[in-house]
C-alpha positions as CSV (number, residue, x, y, z in Angstrom):
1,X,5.5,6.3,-7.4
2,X,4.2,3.5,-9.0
3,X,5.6,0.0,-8.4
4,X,7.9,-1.8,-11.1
5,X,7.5,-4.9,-12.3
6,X,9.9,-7.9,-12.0
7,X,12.6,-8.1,-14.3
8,X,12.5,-10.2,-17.2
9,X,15.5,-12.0,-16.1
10,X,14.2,-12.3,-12.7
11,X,10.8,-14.1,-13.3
12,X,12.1,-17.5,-14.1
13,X,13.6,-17.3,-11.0
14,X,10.8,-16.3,-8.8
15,X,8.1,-18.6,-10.3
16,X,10.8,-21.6,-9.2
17,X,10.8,-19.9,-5.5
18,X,6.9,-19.9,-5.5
19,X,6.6,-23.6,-7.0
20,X,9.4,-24.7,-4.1
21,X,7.9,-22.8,-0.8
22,X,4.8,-24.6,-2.2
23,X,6.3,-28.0,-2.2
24,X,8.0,-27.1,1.1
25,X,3.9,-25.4,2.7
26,X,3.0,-29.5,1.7
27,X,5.6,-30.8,3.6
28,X,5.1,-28.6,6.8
29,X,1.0,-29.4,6.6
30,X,1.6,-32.9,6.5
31,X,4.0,-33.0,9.6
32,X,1.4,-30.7,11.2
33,X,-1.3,-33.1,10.8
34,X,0.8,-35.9,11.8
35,X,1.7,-33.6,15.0
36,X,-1.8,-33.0,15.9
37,X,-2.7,-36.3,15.0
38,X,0.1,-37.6,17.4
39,X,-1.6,-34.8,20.3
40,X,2.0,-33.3,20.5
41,X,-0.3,-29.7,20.2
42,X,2.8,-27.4,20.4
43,X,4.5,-28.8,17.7
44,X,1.1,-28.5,15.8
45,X,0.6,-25.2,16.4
46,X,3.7,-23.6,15.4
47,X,4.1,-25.7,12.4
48,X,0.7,-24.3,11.3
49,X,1.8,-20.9,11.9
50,X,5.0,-21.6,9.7
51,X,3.0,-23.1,6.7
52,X,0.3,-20.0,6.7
53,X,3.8,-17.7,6.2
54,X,4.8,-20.2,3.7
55,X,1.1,-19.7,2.1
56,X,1.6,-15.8,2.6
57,X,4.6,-15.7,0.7
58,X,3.5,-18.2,-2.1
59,X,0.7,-16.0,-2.6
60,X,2.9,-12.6,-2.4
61,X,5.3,-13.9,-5.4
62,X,2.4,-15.2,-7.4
63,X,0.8,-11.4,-7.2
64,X,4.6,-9.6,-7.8
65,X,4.5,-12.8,-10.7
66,X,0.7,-11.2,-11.8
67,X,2.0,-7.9,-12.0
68,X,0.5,-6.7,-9.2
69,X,1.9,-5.4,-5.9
């Protein structure tokens, strides 16, 4: 079965989710780099791990966004 598109109605909406976890994937890099720069390493690490998930997902809407899958 092939996959559907988004909606119409629904791609305003999910283009404003992308642009926001974008703006949010900023926000967590630059409190990552303060972390590591601070040598608190733990905070570092998972706050890198969160903003590759928030990269992950940026780039997942912007491919459903694309028409792809």
């Amino acid at each position: 079965m092939a996959p559907h598109p988004p909606e119409l109605s629904e791609l305003a909406e999910l283009s404003s989710i992308a642009a926001s976890l974008e703006q949010i994937s900023r926000r967590v890099t630059a409190l990552a780099d303060a972390a590591a720069a601070a040598k608190r390493d733990e905070v570092a690490v998972n706050l890198i791990a969160v903003e590759r998930a928030l990269i992950g997902a940026v780039r997942r809407l912007e491919r459903l966004l694309a028409g792809g899958s």
